[in-house]
C-alpha positions in Angstrom: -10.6 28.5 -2.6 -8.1 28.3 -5.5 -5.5 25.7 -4.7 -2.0 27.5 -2.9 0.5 25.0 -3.2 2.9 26.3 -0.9 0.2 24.8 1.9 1.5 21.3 0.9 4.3 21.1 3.0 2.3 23.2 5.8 -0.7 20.6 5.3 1.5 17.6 5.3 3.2 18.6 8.7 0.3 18.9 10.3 -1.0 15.9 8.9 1.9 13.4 10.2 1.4 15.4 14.1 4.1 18.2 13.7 4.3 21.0 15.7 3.5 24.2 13.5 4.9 28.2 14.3 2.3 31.3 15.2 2.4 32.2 11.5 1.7 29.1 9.8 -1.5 28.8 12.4 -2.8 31.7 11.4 -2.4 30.3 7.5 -4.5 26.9 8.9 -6.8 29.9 10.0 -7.7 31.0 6.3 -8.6 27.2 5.1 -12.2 26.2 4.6 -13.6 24.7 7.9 -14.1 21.5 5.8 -10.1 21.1 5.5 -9.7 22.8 8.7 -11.8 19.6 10.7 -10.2 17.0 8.4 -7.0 18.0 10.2 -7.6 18.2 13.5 -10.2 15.2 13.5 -6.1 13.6 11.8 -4.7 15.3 14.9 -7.1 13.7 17.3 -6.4 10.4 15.9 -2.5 10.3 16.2 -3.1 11.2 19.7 -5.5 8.8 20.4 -3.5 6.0 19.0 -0.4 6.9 21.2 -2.5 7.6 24.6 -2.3 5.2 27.1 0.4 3.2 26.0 -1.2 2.4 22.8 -4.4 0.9 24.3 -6.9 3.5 24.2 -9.0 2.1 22.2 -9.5 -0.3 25.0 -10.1 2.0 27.8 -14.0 3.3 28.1 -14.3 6.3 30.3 -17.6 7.8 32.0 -18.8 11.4 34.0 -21.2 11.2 36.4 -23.1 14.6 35.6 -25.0 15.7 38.5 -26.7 19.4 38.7 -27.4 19.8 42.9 -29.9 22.0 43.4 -30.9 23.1 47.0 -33.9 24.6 46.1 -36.7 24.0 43.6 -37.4 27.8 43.1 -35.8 29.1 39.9 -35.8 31.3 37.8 -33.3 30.2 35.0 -36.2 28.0 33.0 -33.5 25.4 31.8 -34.8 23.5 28.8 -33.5 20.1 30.5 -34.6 21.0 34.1 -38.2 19.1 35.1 -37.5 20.4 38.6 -38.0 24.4 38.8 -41.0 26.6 39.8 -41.4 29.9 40.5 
């Protein structure tokens, strides 16, 4: 990608957490996924750092993930499932 510097000014919105319009999205859009992950993975920490009152780095959170089944005849052949048989 040769270097556009009119993205500066988009780049460095987005970097400090500003909000950005339809069009300059669909600029992001065109950037190498490299740049594109570098800014949201920049996004994901501003919002981190200012969820739950500032403490979310001590919080720890969990799913229970349960699958139910009410049968054991399937015939989906799951790669995780040990339960099926036809």
């Amino acid at each position: 990608m040769v270097y556009d510097p009119s993205l500066d000014t988009l780049l460095q919105k987005v970097w400090d957490g500003g909000r950005i319009s339809p069009t300059e999205a669909r600029r992001l859009y065109a950037l190498p996924l490299e740049e594109l992950g570098a800014l949201a993975d920049r996004r994901r920490q501003l919002l981190r750092r200012e969820a739950h009152g500032g403490r979310a780095n001590e919080i720890v959170t969990y799913i229970v993930d349960r699958n139910v089944n009410y049968t054991n005849v399937c015939n989906v052949y799951c790669k995780f499932c040990a339960f099926w048989r036809t």
